[in-house]
C-alpha positions in Angstrom: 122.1 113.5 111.4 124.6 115.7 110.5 125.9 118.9 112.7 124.5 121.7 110.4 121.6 122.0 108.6 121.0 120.3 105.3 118.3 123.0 104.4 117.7 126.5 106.2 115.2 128.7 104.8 115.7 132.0 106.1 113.5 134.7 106.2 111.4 133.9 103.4 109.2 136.1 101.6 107.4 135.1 98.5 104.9 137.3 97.0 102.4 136.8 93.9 101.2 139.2 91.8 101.6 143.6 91.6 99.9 146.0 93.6 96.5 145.7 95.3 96.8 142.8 93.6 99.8 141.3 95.5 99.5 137.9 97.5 101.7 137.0 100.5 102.3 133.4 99.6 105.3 133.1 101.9 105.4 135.6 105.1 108.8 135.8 106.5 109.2 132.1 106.8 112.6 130.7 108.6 113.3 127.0 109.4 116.4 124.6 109.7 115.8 121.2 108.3 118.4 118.9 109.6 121.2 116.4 107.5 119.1 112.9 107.3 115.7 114.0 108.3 112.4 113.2 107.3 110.9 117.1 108.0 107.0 117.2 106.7 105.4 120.5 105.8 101.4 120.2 107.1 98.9 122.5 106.1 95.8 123.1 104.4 95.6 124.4 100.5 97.0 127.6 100.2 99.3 127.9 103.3 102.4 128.0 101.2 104.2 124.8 101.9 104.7 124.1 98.0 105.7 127.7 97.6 108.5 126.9 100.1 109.3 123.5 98.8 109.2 125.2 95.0 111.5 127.5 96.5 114.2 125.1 97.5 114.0 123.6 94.0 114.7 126.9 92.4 110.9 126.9 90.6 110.0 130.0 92.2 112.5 132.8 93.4 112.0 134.0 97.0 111.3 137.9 96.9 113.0 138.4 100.2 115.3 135.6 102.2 117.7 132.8 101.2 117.8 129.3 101.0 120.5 127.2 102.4 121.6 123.6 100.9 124.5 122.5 103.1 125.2 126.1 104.4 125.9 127.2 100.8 123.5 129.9 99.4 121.5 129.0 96.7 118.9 131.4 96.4 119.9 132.8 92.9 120.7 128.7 91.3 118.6 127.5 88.4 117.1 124.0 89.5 120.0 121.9 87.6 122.5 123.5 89.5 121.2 122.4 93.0 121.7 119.0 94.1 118.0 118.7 94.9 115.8 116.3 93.1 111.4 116.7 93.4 108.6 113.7 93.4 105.6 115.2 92.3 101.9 114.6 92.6 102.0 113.3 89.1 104.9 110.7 88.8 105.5 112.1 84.9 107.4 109.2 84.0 108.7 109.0 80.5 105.7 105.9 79.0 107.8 104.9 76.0 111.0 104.0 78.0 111.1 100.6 80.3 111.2 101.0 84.2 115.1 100.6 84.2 115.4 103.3 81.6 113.5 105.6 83.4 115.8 105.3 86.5 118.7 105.5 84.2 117.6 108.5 82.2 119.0 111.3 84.9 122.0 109.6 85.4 123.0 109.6 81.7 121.9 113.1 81.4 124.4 113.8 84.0 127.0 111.8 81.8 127.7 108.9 84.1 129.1 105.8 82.5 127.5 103.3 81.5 128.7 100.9 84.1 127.9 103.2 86.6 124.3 103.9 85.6 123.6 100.0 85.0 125.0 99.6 88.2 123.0 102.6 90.3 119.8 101.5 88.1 119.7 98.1 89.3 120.8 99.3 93.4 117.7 101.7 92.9 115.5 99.2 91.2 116.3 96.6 94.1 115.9 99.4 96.6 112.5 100.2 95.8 111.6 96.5 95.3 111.0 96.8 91.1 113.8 94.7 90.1 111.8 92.0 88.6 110.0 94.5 87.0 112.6 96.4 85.1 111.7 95.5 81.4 108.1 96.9 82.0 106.8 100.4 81.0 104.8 102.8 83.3 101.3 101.4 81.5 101.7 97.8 82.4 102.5 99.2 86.3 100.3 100.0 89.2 100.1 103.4 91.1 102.1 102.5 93.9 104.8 100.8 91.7 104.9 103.8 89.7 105.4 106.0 92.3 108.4 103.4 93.3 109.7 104.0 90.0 109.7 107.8 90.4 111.0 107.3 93.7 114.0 105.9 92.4 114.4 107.9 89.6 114.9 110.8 91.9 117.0 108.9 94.2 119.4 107.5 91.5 121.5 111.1 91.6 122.0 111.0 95.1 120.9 114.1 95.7 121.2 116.2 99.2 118.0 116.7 99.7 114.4 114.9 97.9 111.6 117.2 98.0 108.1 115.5 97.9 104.8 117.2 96.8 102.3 115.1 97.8 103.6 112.3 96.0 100.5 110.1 97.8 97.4 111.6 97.2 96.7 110.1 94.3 96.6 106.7 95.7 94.0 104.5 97.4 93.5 104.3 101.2 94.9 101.0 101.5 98.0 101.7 98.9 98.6 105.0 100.6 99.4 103.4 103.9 101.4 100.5 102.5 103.6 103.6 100.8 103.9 106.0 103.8 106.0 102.8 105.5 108.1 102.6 102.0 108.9 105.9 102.2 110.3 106.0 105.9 111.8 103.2 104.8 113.6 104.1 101.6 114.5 107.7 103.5 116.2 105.2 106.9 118.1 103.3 104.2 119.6 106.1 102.0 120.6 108.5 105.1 119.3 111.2 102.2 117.0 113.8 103.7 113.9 114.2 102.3 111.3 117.3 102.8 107.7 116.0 102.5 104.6 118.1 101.4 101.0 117.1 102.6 97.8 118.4 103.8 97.2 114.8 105.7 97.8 115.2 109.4 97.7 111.3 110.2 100.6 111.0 106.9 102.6 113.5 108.5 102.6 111.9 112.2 102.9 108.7 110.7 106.0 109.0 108.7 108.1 112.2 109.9 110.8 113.3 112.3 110.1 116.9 112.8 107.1 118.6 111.1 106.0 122.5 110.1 102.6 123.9 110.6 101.8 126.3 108.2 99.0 128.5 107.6 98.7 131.4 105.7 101.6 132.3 104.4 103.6 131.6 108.4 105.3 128.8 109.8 103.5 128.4 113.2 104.8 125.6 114.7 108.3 123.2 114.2 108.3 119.9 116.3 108.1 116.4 116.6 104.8 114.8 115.7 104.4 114.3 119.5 105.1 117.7 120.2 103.2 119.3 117.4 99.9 116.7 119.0 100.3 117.2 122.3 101.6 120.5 123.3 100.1 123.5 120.2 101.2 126.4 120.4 97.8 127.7 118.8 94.3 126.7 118.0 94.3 126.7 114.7 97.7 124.2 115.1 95.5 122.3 117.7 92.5 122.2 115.7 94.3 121.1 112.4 96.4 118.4 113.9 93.9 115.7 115.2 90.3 116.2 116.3 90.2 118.3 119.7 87.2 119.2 121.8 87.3 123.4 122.6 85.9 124.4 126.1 85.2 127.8 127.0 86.9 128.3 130.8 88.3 130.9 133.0 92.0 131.3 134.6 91.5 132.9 137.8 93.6 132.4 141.4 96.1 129.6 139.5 92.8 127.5 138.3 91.3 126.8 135.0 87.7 126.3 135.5 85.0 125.5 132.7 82.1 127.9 131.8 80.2 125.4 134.2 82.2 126.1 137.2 84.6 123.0 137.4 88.6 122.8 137.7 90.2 120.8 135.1 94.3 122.7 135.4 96.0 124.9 137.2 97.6 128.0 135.2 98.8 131.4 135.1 96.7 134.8 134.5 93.2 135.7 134.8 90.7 135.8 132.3 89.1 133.8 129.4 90.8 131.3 128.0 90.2 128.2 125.7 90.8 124.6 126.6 91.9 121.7 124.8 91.3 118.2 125.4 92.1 115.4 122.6 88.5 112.6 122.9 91.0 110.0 123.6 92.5 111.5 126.5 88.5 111.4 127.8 86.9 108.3 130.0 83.6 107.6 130.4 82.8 106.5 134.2 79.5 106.3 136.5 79.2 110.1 137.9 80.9 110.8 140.6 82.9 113.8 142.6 85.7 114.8 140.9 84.3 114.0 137.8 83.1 115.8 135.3 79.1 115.6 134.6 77.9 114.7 131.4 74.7 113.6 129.0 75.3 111.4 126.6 73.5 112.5 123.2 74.7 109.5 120.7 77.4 107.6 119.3 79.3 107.5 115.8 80.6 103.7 115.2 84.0 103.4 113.5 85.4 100.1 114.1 88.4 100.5 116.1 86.7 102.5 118.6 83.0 105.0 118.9 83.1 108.5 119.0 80.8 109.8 121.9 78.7 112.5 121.7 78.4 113.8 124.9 76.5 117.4 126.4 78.3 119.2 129.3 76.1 121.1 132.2 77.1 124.6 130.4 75.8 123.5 127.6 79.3 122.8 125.6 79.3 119.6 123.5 82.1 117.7 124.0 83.2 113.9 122.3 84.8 110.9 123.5 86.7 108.2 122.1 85.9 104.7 123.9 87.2 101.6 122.6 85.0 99.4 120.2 84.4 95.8 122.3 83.8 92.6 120.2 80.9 91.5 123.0 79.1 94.2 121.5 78.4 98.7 121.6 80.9 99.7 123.9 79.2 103.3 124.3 76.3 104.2 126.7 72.4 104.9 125.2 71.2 108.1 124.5 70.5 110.1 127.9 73.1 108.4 130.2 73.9 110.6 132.8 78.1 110.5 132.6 81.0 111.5 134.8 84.1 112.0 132.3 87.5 111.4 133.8 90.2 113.5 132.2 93.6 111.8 131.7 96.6 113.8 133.9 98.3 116.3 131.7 95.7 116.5 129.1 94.2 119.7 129.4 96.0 122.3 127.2 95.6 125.9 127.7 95.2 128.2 124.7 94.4 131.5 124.5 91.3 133.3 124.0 
C-alpha cells in the first residue's frame, strides 16, 4: 500500500431534505482509506454507507466536508471527471452488446484505440475468467458471471479507486461465497483499491482489510475484521458484528462481577457495566469451582456446530457454541446442570 491515502473523507456531512424535514444521512463522517486496500463499509439499512460511497462517486454532493482521491480535492467533480468507477447492486449491463463489448464500451468512450481496448478487453476478460465466453450476451450468462462481466467492465479503465454497492446480494448462498473469494482475488491481483458496501457482517470479515461500522449517520468504528470482532468499541458495534451474549455485571475494587455475584475480569471504575462474551469463546464442562454455573434449557442444531441454550443463576440467558460430533448430539439434555469455562481474554467490558 501506498504512503498516503487513496481516499479520505473528511468531515462529511450529508443532509436530505429542508427544515423539520431535514435528515442527517451523513454526520460528520472522517476516514482514510489506504492505496490498495480492500476497506468494507458494514452497517444496517439507512446508516449512510451508500451516501458516503455515492459521495465519492460524485452522485450526491456532501453539504459539509471533502473528499480526497489521491490527496487531490474532488468534492466539487462531476462523476466522469474522477477516476472512480461503481459496481452496483444491479449489474446494468448493456443486453444487446456481447460480453467483450461490454468491457470494451468504457474504454472506447474514453477514446482508446482500438488495439488497446482489444487488448485491455481480453486482459480483463481473462482476469475475471470469461474469456471463453466473450461472444455471449448478458441473457445467455449466469448471475455470478454477470457480475464478472461488470466487474471487468469497471476494471477495464483502471480506475484509482472501485466502489462496490452491494454488488452480492442478489446472488445465491452458495454463488455469493464462491464470489466474495473472486473479489479478494481480482482486488490482490490489480493492486487497485476497492471500497465495498454491505450490510453482511460474515462478507465483510471474510473478504476485507480494514472495515467501518456505521450507524446512523456516524462512523463508529475503523479496524481490522479482527479488531472490529474482538475488541468493540460499543454495543451496538458488538452486537452488529457477530452474535454476542450481554451480561449485566458490576466494576467494583478492579473486579467485574456478574449480577449473580461471580468474577469474570478485572477492570477499572465502579458501577454497572455490560459484558460481552462471543458463544464460541464459551465451554461447556462438569460444574466445578471456578466455573461458572449453568442450566441448560435446549439446543439449536446447525451442522458445523449446536448453539446452547443455557440459564445462568441470576437468571441471564446466555448461549454456547460446542462443536457438532459425527458420533452423534454433541450438546447436553435439557436440565444439565453446567459449569461454563470462559476462554482467557474473552470478556469485553462495555459500558452501561
Amino acid at each position: 500500500m501506498g504512503a498516503g491515502p487513496a481516499v479520505e473523507a473528511q468531515n462529511i456531512v450529508k443532509q436530505f431534505g429542508q427544515g423539520a424535514e431535514v435528515v442527517r444521512a451523513l454526520d460528520d463522517v472522517s476516514v482514510r482509506i489506504a492505496q490498495g486496500e480492500f476497506f468494507t463499509l458494514l452497517g444496517p439499512s439507512g446508516c449512510g454507507k451508500t451516501t458516503l460511497l455515492r459521495c465519492i462517486a460524485g452522485f450526491e454532493t456532501p453539504t459539509a466536508g471533502r473528499i480526497l482521491l489521491g490527496g487531490r480535492d474532488i468534492t466539487g467533480e462531476p462523476p466522469n471527471r474522477r477516476r472512480v468507477n461503481t459496481v452496483f447492486q444491479s449489474y446494468a449491463l448493456f443486453p444487446h452488446l456481447t460480453v467483450a463489448q461490454n468491457v470494451a464500451f468504457g474504454l472506447e468512450m474514453l477514446g482508446k484505440s482500438r488495439a488497446e481496448v482489444r487488448q485491455t478487453t481480453e486482459r480483463m476478460l481473462a482476469l475475471v475468467r470469461l474469456d471463453q465466453l466473450a461472444g455471449r450476451r448478458p441473457d445467455a450468462l449466469s448471475g455470478g458471471q454477470q457480475q464478472r462481466v461488470a466487474l471487468a467492465r469497471a476494471l477495464a479503465p483502471q480506475p484509482e479507486v472501485l466502489l462496490l454497492d452491494e454488488p452480492l446480494s442478489a446472488l445465491d448462498l452458495k454463488l455469493r461465497k464462491e464470489m466474495q473469494s473472486e473479489l479478494k482475488r481480482l482486488q490482490h491481483e490489480t493492486g487497485i483499491t476497492f471500497v465495498f458496501v454491505t450490510h453482511d457482517q460474515e462478507e465483510a470479515l471474510t473478504m476485507s482489510d480494514r472495515i467501518g461500522v456505521m450507524s446512523a449517520g456516524k462512523l463508529l468504528q475503523v479496524g481490522t475484521p479482527r479488531d472490529i470482532y474482538n475488541r468493540p468499541v460499543n454495543r451496538f458495534v458488538a452486537d452488529f458484528i457477530g452474535e454476542t451474549n450481554f451480561l449485566p455485571a458490576r466494576a467494583e475494587g478492579g473486579v467485574i462481577r456478574l449480577a449473580s455475584g461471580e468474577a469474570v475480569a478485572q477492570g477499572p471504575g465502579s458501577g454497572p457495566v455490560t459484558v460481552a462474551i462471543r458463544p464460541e469463546q464459551l465451554r461447556l464442562d462438569v460444574l466445578a469451582e471456578g466455573l461458572l454455573p449453568a442450566t441448560v434449557e435446549g439446543a439449536t442444531y446447525l451442522g458445523t456446530d449446536s448453539h446452547v441454550h443455557l440459564r445462568l443463576s441470576d437468571g441471564s440467558a446466555v448461549v454456547a457454541r460446542v462443536p457438532s460430533s459425527p458420533a452423534g448430539d454433541s450438546a447436553p439434555p435439557s436440565g444439565t446442570q453446567v459449569g461454563l469455562r470462559i476462554a482467557p481474554g474473552a470478556v469485553q467490558v462495555l459500558e452501561g
